[in-house]
C-alpha beads as a LAMMPS data file, in Angstrom:
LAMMPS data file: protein, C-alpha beads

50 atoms
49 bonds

1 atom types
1 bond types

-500.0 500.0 xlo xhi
-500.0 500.0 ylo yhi
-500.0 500.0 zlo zhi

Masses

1 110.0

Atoms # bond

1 1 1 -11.249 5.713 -3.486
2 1 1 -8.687 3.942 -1.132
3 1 1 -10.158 0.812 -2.119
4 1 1 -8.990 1.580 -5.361
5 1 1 -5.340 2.648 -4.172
6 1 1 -4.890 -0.183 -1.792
7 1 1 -5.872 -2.540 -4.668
8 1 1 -3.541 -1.022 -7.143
9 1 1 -0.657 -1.183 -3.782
10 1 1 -1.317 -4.739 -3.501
11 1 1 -0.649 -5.294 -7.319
12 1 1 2.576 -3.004 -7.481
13 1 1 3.671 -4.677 -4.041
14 1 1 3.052 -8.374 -5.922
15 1 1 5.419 -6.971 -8.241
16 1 1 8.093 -6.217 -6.011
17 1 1 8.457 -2.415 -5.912
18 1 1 9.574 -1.260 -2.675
19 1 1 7.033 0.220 -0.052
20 1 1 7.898 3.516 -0.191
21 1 1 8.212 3.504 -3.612
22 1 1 4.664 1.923 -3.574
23 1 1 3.211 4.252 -1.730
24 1 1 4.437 7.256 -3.371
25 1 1 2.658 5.711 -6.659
26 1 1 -0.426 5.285 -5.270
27 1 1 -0.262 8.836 -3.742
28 1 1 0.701 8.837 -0.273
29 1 1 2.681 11.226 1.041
30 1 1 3.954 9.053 3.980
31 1 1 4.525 5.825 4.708
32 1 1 2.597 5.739 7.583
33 1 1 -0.467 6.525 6.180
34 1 1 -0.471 4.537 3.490
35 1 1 0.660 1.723 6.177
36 1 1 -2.222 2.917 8.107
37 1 1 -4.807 2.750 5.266
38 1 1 -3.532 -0.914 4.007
39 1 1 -4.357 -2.239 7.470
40 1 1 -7.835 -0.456 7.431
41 1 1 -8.245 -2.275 4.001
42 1 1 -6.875 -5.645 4.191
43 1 1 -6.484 -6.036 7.708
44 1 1 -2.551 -6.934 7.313
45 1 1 0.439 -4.770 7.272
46 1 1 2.327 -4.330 3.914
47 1 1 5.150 -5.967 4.719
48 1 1 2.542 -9.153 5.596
49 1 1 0.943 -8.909 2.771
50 1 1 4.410 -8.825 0.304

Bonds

1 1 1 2
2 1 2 3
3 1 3 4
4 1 4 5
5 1 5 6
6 1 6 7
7 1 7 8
8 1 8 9
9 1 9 10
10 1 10 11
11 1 11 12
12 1 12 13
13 1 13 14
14 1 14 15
15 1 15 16
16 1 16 17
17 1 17 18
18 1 18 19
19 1 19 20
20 1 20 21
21 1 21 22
22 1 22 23
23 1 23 24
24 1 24 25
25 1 25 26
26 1 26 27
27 1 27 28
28 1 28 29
29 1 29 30
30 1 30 31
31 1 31 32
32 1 32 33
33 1 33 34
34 1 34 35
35 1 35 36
36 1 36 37
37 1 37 38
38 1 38 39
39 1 39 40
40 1 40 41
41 1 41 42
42 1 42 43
43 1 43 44
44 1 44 45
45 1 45 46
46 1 46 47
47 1 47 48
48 1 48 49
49 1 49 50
């Protein structure tokens, strides 16, 4: 399931919507756990990856 999330992030971040924005879409309630859970994924931050 975060695999999932993170991918859909990854796409909405390509887009250019805003992290927190981002992460409230793929349904975190924070952004430091969806921060957190990107890393564990992709082994970047978010803002390395935009």
């Amino acid at each position: 399931m975060p695999y999932y999330r993170i991918q859909l992030a990854q796409k909405l971040l390509s887009e250019g919507v805003p992290l927190q924005d981002c992460a409230e879409q793929v349904g975190y309630q924070s952004l430091a756990a969806f921060t957190r859970a990107f890393q564990r994924v992709t082994q970047k931050n978010p803002s390395q990856f935009m």
